[in-house]
GULUM-423314 format. One record per residue: residue number from 0; residue in one letter; x negated, y, z of N, C-alpha, C in turn. Coordinates in Angstrom, 3 decimals, padded with zeros to 6 digits. Layout:
  vovex  pati       n_x       n_y       n_z      ca_x      ca_y      ca_z       c_x       c_y       c_z
    NUM     a         X         Y         Z         X         Y         Z         X         Y         Z
...
This chain:
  vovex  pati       n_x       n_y       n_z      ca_x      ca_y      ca_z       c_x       c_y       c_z
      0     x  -019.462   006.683  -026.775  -018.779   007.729  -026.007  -017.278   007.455  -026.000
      1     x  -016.682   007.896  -024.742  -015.183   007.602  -024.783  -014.745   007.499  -023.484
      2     x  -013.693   006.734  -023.029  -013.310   006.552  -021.553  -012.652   005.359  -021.497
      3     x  -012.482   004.949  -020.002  -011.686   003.418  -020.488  -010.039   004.006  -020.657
      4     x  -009.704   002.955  -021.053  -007.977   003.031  -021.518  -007.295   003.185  -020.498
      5     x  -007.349   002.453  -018.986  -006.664   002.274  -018.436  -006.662   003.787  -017.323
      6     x  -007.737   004.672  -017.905  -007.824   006.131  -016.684  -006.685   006.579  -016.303
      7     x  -006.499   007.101  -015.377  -005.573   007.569  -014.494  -005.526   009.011  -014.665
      8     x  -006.701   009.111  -013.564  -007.275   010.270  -013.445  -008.461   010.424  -012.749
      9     x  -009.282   011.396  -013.140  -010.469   012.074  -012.721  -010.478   013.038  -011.203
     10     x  -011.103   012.291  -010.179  -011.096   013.084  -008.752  -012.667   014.230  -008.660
     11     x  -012.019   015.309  -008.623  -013.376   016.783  -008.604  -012.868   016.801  -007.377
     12     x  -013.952   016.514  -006.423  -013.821   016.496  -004.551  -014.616   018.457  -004.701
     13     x  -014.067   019.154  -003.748  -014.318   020.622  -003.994  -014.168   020.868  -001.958
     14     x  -015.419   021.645  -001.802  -015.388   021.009  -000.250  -014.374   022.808   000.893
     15     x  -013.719   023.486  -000.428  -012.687   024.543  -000.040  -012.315   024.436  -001.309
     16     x  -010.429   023.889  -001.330  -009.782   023.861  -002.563  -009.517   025.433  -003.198
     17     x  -009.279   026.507  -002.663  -009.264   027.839  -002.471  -010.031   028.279  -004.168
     18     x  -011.302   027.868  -003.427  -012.591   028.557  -003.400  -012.670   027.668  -005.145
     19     x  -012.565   026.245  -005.264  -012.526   025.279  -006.035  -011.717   025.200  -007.295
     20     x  -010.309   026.048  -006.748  -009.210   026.101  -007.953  -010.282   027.212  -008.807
     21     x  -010.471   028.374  -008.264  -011.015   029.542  -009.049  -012.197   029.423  -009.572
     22     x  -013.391   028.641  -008.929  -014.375   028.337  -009.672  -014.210   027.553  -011.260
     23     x  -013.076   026.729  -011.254  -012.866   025.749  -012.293  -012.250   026.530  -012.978
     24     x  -011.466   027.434  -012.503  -010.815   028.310  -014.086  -011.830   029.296  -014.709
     25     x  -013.048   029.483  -013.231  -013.897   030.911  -014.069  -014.586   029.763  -015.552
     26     x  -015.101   028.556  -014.988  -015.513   027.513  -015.423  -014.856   027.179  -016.802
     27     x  -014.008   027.013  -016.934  -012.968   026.397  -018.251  -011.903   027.224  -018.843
     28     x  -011.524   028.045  -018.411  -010.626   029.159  -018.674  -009.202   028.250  -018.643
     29     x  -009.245   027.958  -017.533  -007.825   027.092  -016.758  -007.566   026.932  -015.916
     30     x  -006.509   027.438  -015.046  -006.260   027.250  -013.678  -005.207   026.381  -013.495
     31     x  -005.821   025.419  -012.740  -005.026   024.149  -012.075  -003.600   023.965  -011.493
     32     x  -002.602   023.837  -011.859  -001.579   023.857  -011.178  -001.194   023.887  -009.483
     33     x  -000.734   024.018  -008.512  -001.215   023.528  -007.237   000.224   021.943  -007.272
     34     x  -000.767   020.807  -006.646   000.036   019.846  -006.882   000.393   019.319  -005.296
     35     x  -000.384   019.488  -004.341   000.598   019.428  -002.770  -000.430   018.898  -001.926
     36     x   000.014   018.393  -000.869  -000.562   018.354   000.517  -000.356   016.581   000.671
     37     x  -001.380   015.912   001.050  -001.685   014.657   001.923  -001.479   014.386   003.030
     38     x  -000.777   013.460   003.789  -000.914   013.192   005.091  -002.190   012.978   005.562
     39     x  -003.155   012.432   004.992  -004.920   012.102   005.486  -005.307   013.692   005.411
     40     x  -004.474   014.542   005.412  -005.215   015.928   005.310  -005.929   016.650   003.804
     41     x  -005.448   015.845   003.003  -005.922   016.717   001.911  -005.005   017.376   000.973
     42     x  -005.961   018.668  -000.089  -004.372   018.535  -000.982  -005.426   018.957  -002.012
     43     x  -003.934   019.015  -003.381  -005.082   019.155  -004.352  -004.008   020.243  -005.541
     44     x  -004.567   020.387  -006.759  -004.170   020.902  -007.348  -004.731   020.533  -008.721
     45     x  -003.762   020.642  -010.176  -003.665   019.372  -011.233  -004.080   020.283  -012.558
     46     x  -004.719   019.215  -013.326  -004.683   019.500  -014.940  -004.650   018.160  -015.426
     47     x  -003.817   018.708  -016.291  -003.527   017.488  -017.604  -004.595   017.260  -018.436
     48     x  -005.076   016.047  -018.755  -005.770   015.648  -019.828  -005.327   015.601  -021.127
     49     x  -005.511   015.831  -022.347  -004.948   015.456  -023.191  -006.329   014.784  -024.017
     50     x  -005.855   014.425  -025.285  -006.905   013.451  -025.914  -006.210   013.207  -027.113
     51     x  -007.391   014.395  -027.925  -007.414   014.173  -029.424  -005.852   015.335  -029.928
     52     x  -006.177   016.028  -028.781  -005.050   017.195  -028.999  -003.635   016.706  -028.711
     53     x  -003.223   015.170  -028.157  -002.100   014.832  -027.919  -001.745   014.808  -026.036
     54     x  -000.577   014.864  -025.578  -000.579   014.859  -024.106  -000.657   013.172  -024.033
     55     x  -001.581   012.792  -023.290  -001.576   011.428  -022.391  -001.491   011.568  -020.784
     56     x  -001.203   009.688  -020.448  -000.999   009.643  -018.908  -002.113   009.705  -018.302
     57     x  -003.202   010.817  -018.845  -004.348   011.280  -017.682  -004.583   012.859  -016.770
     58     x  -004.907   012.851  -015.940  -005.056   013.981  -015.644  -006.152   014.490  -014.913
     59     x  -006.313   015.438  -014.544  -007.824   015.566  -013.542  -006.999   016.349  -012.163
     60     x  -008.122   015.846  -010.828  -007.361   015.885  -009.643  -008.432   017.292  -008.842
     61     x  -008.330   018.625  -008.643  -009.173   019.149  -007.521  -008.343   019.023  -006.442
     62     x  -009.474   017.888  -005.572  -009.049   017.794  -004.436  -009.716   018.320  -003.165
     63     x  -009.266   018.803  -001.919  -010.358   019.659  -001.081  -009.280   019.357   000.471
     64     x  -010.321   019.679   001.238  -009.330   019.579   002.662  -007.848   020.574   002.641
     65     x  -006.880   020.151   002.861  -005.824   021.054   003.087  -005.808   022.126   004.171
     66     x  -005.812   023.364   003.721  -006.237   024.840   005.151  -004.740   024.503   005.576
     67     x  -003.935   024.158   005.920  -002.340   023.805   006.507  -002.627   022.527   007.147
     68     x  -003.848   022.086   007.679  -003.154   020.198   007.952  -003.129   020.988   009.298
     69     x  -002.966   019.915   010.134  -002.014   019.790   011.195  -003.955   019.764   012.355
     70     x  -004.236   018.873   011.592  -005.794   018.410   012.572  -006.670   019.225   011.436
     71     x  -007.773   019.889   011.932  -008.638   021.036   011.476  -009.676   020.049   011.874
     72     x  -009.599   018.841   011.940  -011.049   018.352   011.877  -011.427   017.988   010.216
     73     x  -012.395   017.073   010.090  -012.757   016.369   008.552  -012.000   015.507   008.469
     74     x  -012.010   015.678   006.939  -010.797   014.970   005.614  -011.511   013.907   005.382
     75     x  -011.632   012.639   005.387  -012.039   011.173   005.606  -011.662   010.699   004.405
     76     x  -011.345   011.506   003.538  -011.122   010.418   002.091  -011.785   011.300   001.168
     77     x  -012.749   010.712  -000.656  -013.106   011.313  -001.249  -014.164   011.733  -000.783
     78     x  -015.253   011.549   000.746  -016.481   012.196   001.200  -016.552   014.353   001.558
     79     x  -015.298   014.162   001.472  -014.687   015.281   001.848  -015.610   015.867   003.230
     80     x  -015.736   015.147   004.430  -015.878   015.730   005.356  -017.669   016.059   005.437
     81     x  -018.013   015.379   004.645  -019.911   015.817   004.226  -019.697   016.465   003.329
     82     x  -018.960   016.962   002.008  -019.192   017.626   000.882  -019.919   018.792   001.010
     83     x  -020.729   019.187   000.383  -021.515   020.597   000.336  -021.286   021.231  -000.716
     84     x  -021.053   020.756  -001.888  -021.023   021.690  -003.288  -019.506   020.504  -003.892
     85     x  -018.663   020.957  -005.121  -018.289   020.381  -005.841  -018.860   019.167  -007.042
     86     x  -018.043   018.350  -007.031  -018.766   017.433  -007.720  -017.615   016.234  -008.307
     87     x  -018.004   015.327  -009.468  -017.126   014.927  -009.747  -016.763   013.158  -008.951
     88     x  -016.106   013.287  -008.086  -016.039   011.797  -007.058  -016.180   011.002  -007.659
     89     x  -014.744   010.467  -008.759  -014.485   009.089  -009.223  -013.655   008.922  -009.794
     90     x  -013.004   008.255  -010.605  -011.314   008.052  -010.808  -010.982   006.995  -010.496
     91     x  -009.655   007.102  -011.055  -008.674   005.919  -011.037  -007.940   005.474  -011.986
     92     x  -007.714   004.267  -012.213  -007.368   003.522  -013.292  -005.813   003.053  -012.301
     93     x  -005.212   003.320  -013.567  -003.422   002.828  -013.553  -003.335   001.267  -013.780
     94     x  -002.565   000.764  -012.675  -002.046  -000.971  -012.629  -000.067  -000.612  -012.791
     95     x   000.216  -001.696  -013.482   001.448  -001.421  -013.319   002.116  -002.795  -011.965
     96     x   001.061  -003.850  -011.370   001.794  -004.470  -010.639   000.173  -004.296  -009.806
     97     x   000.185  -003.494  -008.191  -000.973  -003.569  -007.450  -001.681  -004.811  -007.536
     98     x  -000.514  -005.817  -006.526  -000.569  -006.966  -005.725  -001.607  -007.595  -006.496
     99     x  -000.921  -008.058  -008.281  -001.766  -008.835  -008.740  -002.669  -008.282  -009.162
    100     x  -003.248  -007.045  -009.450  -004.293  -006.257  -010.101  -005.382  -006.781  -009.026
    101     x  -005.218  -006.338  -007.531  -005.875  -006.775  -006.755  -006.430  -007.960  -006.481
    102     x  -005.338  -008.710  -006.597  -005.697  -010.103  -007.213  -006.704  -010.852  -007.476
    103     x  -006.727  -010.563  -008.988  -007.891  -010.832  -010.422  -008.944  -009.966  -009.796
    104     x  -009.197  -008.870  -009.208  -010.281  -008.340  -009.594  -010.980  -008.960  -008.122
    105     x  -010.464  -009.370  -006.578  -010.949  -010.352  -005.697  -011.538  -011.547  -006.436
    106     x  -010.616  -012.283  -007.134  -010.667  -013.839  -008.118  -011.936  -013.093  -008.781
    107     x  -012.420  -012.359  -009.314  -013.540  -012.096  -010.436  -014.985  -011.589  -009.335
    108     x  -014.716  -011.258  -008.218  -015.640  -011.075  -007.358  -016.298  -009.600  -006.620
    109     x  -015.037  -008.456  -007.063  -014.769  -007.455  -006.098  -013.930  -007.011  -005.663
    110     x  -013.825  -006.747  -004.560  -012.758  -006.108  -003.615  -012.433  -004.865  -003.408
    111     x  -011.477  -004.338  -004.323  -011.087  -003.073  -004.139  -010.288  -002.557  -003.130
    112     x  -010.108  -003.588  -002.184  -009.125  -002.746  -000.909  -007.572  -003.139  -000.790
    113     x  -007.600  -003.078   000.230  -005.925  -003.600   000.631  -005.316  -002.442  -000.456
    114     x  -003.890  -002.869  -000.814  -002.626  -001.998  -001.078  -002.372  -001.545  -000.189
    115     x  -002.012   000.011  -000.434  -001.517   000.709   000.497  -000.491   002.008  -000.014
    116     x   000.529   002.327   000.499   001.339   003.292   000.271   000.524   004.892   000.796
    117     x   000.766   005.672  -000.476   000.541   007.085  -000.144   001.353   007.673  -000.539
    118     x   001.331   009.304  -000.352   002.782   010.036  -000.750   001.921   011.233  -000.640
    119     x   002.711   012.495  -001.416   001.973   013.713  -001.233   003.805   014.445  -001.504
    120     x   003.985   016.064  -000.613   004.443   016.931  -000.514   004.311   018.124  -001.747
    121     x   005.000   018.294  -002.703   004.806   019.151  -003.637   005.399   020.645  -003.069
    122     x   004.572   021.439  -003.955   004.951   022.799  -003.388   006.545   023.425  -003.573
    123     x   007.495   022.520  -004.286   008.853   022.719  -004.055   009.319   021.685  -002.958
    124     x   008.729   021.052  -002.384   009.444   020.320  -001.410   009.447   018.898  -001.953
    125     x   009.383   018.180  -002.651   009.929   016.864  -003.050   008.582   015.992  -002.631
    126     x   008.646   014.773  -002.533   008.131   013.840  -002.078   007.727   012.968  -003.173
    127     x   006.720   012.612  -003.575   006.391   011.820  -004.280   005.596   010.699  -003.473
    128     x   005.565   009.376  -004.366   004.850   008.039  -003.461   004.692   007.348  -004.579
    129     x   003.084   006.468  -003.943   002.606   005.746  -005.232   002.030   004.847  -004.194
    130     x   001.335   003.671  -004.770   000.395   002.475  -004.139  -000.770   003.035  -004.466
    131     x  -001.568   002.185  -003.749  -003.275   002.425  -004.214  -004.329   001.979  -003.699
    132     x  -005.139   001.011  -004.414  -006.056   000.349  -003.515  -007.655   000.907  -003.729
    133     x  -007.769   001.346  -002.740  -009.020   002.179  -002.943  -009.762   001.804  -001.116
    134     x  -011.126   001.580  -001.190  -012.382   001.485  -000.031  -012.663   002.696  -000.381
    135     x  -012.877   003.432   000.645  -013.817   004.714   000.664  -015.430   004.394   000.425
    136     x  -016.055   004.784  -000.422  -017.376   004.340  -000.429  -018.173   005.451   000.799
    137     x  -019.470   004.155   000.412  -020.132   005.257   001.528  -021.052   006.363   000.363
    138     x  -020.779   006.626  -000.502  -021.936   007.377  -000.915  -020.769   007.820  -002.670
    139     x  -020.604   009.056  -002.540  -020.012   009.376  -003.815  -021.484   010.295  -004.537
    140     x  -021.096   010.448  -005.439  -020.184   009.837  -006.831  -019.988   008.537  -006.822
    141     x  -018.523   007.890  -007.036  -018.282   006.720  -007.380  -017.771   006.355  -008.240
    142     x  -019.162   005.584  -009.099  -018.585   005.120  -010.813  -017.707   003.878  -010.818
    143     x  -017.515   003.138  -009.759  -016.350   002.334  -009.816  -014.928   002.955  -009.448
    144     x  -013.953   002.942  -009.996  -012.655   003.760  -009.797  -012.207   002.592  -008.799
    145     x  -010.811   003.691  -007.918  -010.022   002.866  -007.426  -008.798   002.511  -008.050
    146     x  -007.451   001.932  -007.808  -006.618   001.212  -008.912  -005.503   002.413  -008.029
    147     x  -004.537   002.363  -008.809  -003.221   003.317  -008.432  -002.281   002.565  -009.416
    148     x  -000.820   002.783  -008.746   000.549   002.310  -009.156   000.986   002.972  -008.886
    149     x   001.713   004.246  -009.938   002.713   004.818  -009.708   004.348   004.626  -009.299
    150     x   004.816   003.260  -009.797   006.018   002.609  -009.475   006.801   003.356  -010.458
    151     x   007.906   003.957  -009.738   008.873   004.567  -009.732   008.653   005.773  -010.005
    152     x   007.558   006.603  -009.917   007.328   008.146  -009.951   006.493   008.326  -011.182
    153     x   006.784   009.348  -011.809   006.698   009.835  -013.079   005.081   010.330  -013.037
    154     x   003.970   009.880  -013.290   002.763   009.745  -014.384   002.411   011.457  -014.162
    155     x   001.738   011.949  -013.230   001.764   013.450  -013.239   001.170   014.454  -014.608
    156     x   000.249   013.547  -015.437  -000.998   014.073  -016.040   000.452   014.463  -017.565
    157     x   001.481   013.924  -017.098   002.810   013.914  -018.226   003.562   015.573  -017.786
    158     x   003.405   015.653  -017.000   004.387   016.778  -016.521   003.871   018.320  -016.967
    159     x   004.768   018.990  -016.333   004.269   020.533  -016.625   003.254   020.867  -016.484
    160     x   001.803   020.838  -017.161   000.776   021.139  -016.325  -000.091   022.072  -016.937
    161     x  -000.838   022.616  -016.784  -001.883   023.512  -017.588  -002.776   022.059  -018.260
    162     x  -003.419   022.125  -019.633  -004.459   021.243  -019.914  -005.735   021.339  -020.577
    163     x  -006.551   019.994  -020.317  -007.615   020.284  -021.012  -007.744   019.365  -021.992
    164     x  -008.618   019.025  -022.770  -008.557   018.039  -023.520  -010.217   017.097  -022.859
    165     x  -009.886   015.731  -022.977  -011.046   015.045  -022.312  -011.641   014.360  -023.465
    166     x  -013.044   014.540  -023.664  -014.050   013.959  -024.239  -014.648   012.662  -024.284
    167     x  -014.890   012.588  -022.988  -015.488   011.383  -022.938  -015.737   011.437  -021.557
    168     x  -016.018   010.225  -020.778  -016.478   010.027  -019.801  -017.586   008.753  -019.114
    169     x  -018.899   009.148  -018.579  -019.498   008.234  -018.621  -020.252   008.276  -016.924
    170     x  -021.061   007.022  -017.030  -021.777   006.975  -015.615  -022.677   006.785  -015.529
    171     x  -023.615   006.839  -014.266  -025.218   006.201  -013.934  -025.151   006.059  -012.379
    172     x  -025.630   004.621  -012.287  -026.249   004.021  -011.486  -027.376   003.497  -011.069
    173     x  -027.651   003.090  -010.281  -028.977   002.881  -009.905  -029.301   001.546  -009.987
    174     x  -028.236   000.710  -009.846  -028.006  -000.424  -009.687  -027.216  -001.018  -010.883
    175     x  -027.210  -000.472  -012.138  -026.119  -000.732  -013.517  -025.456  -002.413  -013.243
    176     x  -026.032  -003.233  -012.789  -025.979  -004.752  -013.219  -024.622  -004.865  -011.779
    177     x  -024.965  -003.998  -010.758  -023.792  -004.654  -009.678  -022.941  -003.918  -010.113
    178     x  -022.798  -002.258  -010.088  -021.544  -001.653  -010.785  -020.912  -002.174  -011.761
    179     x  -021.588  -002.785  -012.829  -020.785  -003.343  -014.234  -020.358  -004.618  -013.799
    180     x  -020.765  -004.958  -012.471  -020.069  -006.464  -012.221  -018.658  -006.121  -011.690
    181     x  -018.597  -005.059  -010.772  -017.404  -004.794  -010.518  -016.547  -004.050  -011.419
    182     x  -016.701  -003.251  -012.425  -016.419  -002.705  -013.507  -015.183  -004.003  -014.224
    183     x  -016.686  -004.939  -014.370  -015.676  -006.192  -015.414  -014.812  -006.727  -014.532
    184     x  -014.692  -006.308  -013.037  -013.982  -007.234  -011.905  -012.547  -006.759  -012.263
    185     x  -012.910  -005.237  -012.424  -011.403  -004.398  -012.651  -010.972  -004.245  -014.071
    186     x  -011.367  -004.981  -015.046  -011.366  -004.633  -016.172  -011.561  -003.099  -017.392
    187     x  -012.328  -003.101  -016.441  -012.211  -001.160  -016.892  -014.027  -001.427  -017.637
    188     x  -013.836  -000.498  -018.924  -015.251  -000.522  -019.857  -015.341   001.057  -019.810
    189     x  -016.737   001.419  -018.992  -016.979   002.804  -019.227  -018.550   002.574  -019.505
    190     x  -019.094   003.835  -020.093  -020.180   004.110  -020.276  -021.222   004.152  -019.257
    191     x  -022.311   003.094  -019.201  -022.835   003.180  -018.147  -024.070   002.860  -018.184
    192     x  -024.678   003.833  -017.641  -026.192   003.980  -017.432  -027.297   003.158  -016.389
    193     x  -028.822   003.094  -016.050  -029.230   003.122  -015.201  -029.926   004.868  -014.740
    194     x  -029.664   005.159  -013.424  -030.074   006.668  -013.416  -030.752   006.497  -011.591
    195     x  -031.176   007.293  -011.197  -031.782   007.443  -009.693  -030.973   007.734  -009.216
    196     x  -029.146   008.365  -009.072  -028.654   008.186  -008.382  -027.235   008.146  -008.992
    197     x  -025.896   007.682  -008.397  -024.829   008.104  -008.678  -024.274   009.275  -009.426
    198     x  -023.937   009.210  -010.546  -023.364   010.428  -011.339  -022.021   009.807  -012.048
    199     x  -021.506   010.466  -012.420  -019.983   010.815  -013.072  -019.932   011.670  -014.124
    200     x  -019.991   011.631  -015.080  -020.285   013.097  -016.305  -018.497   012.822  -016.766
    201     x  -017.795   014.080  -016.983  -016.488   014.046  -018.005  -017.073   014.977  -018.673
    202     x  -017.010   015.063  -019.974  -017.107   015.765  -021.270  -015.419   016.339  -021.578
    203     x  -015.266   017.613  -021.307  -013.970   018.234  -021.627  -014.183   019.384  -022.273
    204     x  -012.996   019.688  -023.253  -013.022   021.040  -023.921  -011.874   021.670  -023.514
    205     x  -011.705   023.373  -023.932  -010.724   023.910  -023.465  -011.225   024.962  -024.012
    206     x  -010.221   026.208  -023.426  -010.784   027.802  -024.117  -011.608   028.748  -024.073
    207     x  -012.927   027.970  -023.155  -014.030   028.210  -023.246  -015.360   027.350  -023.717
    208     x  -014.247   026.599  -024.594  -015.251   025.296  -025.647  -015.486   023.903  -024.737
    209     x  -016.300   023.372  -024.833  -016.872   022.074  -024.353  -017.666   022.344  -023.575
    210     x  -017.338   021.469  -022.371  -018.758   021.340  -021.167  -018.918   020.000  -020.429
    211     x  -019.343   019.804  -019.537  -019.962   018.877  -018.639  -019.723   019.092  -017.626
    212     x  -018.724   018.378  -016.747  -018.043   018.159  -015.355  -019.137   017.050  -015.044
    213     x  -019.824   017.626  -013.946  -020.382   016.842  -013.181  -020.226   016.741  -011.633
């Protein structure tokens, strides 16, 4: 039991963020910070991970279509625009140089996706921007994470945030032998199963004890 080292953060795709912030606090007795708005139309709102009672650079992401975007059609990232219930997507593992992260893990024999610049709008106004190479899969839960580079911008799961503490995190696939090929592509060691379909389990505690984010 455990998580890999390099986690980022944990994506809970919630298919009305609204509806999603409040379920997770009736859920954990914690309500999510609101952390801002996407140009692809989404937004989300934050908790800090901590681990072993100390603050680390992880955090967990509810993310859901933004009720403010501009286009009121479907949110195309995260499986957003099929979502029916909440569920836990995927994470992401921190690179401190994209280019070559991307690199090694092509050279080892998967392709996590062009680099690409994103940015999100915080609810005081400021602009934040990070890299990130992520393929949209066709089918979430996705136990392979995508890679993120914060650069220049400060590690959110560090900041002011409400938190939880994270347990452990593990997976199941259907296919264990191709996921763990891409797993070792990205260097990331998580717990991993064979199961009938895609799952994501985080094991977190907080002030309504320990549970199971699925």
């Amino acid at each position: 039991m455990g998580f890999p080292k390099a986690l980022d953060h944990l994506v809970y795709a919630v298919p009305d963020l609204a509806e999603g912030v409040d379920a997770f606090e009736e859920l954990t007795g914690v309500r999510p910070a609101p952390g801002g708005r996407h140009p692809v139309g989404s937004a989300n709102a934050l908790v800090a991970l901590t681990v072993g009672g100390e603050r680390a650079p992880h955090y967990l992401e509810v993310i859901g279509p933004d009720p403010e975007r501009a286009d009121p059609g479907p949110v195309r990232v995260f499986g957003l625009a099929s979502l029916e219930r909440p569920h836990l997507a995927t994470f992401a593992v921190g690179v401190a140089d994209l280019a070559a992260a991307v690199a090694r893990a092509r050279a080892a024999g998967h392709d996590p996706g062009d680099a690409e610049p994103w940015s999100r709008a915080t609810p005081d106004g400021r602009e934040l921007r990070w890299s990130l190479a992520k393929k949209e899969s066709e089918r979430y839960p996705e136990p392979v994470p995508f890679l993120i580079d914060w650069g220049g911008t400060p590690q959110p799961g560090l900041g002011d945030l409400p938190a939880l503490e994270l347990v452990s995190l593990r997976a199941e696939h259907p296919d264990p032998g191709a996921a763990g090929r891409a797993l070792a592509a990205l260097g990331v060691d998580l717990d991993l199963a064979q199961g009938p379909e895609p799952l994501l389990e985080a094991v977190l505690r907080g002030p309504k004890g320990e549970f199971a984010l699925r």
